[in-house]
N, C-alpha and C positions, 0 to 999 in steps of 0.2 A: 697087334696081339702082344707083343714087348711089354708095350706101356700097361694094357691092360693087365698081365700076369707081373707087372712091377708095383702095380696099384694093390690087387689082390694079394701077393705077399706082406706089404705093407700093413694094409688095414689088418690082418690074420694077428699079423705081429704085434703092432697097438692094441689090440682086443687082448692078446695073449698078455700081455704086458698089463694091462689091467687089469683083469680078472686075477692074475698074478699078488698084486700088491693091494689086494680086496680080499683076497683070503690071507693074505698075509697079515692084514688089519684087521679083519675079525679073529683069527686066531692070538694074535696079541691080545687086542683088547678086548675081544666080548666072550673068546671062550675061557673065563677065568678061571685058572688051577692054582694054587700054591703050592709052594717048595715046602719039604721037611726043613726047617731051618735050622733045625736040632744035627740032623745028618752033616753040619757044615763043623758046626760046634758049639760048645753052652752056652759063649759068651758074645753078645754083638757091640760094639763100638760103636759111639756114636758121636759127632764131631759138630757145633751150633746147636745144640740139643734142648734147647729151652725154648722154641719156638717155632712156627712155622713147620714144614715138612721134618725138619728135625725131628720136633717132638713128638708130633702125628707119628713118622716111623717109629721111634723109640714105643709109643706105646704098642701099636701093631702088632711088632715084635715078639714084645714081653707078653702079650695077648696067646703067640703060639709058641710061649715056654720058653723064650729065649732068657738069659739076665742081661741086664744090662750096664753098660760102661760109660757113663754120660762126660762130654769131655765138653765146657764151653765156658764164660768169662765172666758173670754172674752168677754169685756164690749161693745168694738165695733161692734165687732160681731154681737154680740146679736139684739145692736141698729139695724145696716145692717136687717138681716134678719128679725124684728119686722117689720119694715120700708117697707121690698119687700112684705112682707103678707098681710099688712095694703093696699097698694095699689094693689094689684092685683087679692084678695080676698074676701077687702070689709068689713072685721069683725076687732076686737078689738084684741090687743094684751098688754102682758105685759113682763117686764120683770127684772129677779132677778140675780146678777153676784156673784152666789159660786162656791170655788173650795171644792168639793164633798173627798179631802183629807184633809182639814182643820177638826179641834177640832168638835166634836158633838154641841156645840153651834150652828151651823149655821143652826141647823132645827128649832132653836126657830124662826130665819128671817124667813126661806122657811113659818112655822106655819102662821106668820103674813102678810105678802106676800100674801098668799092664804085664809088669812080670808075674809069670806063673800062672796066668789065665788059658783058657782052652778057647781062644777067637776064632769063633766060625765068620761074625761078618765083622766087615767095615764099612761103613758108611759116613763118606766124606764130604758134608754137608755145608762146613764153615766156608762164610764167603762175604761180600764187602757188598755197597752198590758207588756209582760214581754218579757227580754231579751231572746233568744234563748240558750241561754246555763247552766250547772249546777248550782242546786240552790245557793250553797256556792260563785258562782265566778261571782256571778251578779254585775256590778259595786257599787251600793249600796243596796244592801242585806236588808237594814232597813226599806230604805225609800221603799223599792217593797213591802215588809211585808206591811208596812202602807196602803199603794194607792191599794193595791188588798182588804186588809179588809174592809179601808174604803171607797174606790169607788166602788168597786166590789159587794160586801156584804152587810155590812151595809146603803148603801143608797137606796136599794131596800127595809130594814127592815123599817129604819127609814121613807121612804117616803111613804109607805104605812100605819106605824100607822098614820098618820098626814092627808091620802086622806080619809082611809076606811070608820071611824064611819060614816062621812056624807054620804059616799052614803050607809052605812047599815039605816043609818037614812030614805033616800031618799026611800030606797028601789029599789035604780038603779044603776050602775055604771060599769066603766069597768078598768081592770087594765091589762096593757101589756108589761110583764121582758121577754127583749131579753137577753135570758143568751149565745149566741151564740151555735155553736155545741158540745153537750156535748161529750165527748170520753172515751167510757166504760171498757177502756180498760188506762193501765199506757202508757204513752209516756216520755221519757228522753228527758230533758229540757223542759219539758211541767209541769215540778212538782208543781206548783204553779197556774196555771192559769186553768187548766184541772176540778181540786176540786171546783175550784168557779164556774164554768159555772152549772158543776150538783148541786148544793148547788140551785141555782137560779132557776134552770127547774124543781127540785123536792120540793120545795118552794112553789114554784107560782102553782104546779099541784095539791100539798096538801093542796093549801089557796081556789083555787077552790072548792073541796067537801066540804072545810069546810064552804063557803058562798056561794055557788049557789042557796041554798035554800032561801035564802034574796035578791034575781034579782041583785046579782054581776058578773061578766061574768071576769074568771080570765083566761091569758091563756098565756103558756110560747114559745117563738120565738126562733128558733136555728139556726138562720142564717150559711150557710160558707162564702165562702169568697166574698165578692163585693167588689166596686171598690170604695173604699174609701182609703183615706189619710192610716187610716193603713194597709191597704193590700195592699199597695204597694211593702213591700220587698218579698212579696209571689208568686210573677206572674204577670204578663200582665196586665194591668187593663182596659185595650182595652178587652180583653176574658173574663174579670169576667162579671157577672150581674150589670147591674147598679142599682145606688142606686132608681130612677124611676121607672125602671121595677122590680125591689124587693118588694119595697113598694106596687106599685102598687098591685103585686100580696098577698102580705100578708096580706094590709087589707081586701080584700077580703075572705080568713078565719077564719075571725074575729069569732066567739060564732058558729063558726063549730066544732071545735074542744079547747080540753085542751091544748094541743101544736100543734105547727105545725113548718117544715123547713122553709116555707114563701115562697118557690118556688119550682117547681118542680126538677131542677137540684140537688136542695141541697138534696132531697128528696131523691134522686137516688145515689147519694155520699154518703150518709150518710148509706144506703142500704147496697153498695157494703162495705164501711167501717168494717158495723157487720157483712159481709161473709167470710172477711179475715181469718185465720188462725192465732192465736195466734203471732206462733215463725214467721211471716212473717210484722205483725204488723212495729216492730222496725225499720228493715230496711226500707221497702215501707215506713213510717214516716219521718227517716231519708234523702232518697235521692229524695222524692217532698217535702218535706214541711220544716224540720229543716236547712240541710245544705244549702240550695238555700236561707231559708229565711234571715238565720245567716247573709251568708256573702252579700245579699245586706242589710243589717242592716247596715253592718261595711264599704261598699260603700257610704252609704247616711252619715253616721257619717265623715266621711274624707271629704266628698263633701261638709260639710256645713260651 
């Protein structure tokens, strides 16, 4: 009778536990609401903003009123998409041309740049990718060290001293670090890029307890993969999510949650990811993700 009523608890509890994190996932992702994004404040920042989910958000945004602050490393670019927001959205833009691996001086620009603005969001976008192979035998070993610190790292640090105090002042604001999918687990040739993503998710989750109580709504994004410029040597980007329908879906659990995937696929990836078995990790790593991505790296590199 022991075992039986030790059974019966158990299975209660697994069922409990999944029906749990079933409605947790339908409420994230398929009962979609939006935020007033205006109630945060006029103006949202945006950091790699010429591309990819970047730009996809930046328009969104401007879409429900926001103006926007476009901050990335290409000047034309930048112009470009100021240019397509401004006419089709109707609001104010600006914009500031750093490369996020230069010297720490260039937060004193970004500081002055953003003096006198009313910043409700940030959204900390800028980020690097690394070579698919051992840490040692990266073409340049240095410069990767640099561009993951300082683009990776450090401009989520720095760009948030420089957003926060005013909206702790404000008593409003919001902040949003895609640190991509973190992987709990080591992966080879991931040695590098693996540490930064959870550095950023477990950042932004611990910036949250620490200022939720000040009406700051902090919340970390773990995207997989979509169909942007770098997930190209990964797969199809006809199969992946587009960056429209990602966004679309992410802002929608905007001060739902601490983190979130931003879509239900990645949600479900990411699931099976932490089901895996240990000693089965490396290879399933190795034969979808590293070797495939390797050598269309080394495709696109010939081709160019």
């Amino acid at each position: 009778m022991v075992f039986q009523w030790i059974g019966i608890a158990t299975t209660t509890y697994l069922v409990i536990k999944l029906v749990y994190y079933l409605a947790q996932g339908a409420y994230l992702y398929f009962f979609r609401t939006y935020q007033d994004f205006n109630k945060y404040g006029k103006w949202s920042v945006i950091t790699g903003a010429t591309d990819g989910i970047g730009k996809e958000t930046a328009f969104q945004l401007a879409s429900r009123g926001q103006n926007i602050a476009l901050i990335s490393r290409n000047t034309e670019r930048l112009k470009n998409v100021a240019k397509e927001i401004e006419s089709k959205h109707n609001v104010q833009t600006k914009c500031l041309t750093i490369d996020f691996s230069d010297d720490e001086e260039i937060y004193d620009k970004i500081a002055d740049f953003l003096q006198g603005l009313d910043i409700g969001t940030l959204v900390n976008n800028v980020g690097t990718d690394q070579e698919l192979v051992r840490f040692l035998e990266q073409s340049n070993l240095s410069l990767t060290i640099r561009n993951l610190v300082r683009v990776d790292a450090l401009s989520i640090l720095k760009m948030t001293q420089i957003v926060l105090p005013g909206m702790v002042k404000r008593k409003r604001g919001l902040i949003l670090n895609l640190s991509g999918m973190p992987i709990p687990f080591p992966i080879r040739k991931l040695a590098s890029t693996t540490p930064i993503k959870s550095f950023v998710d477990l950042f932004s989750r611990a910036l949250s307890y620490e200022y939720e109580s000040e009406g700051i709504t902090i919340q970390s994004c773990r995207p997989g993969a979509v169909a942007t410029k770098t997930a190209q040597p990964y797969g199809d980007l006809e199969k992946m999510i587009s960056t429209k329908d990602y966004c679309t879906s992410w802002l929608a659990t905007v001060d739902k949650a601490r983190w979130t995937h931003g879509h239900w696929q990645h949600a479900v990836e990411a699931w099976v990811w932490h089901k895996i078995p240990t000693a089965l990790i490396q290879k399933l790593a190795d034969y979808f993700y590293i070797e495939p991505g390797a050598k269309a790296m080394q495709d696109l590199e010939k081709n160019k």
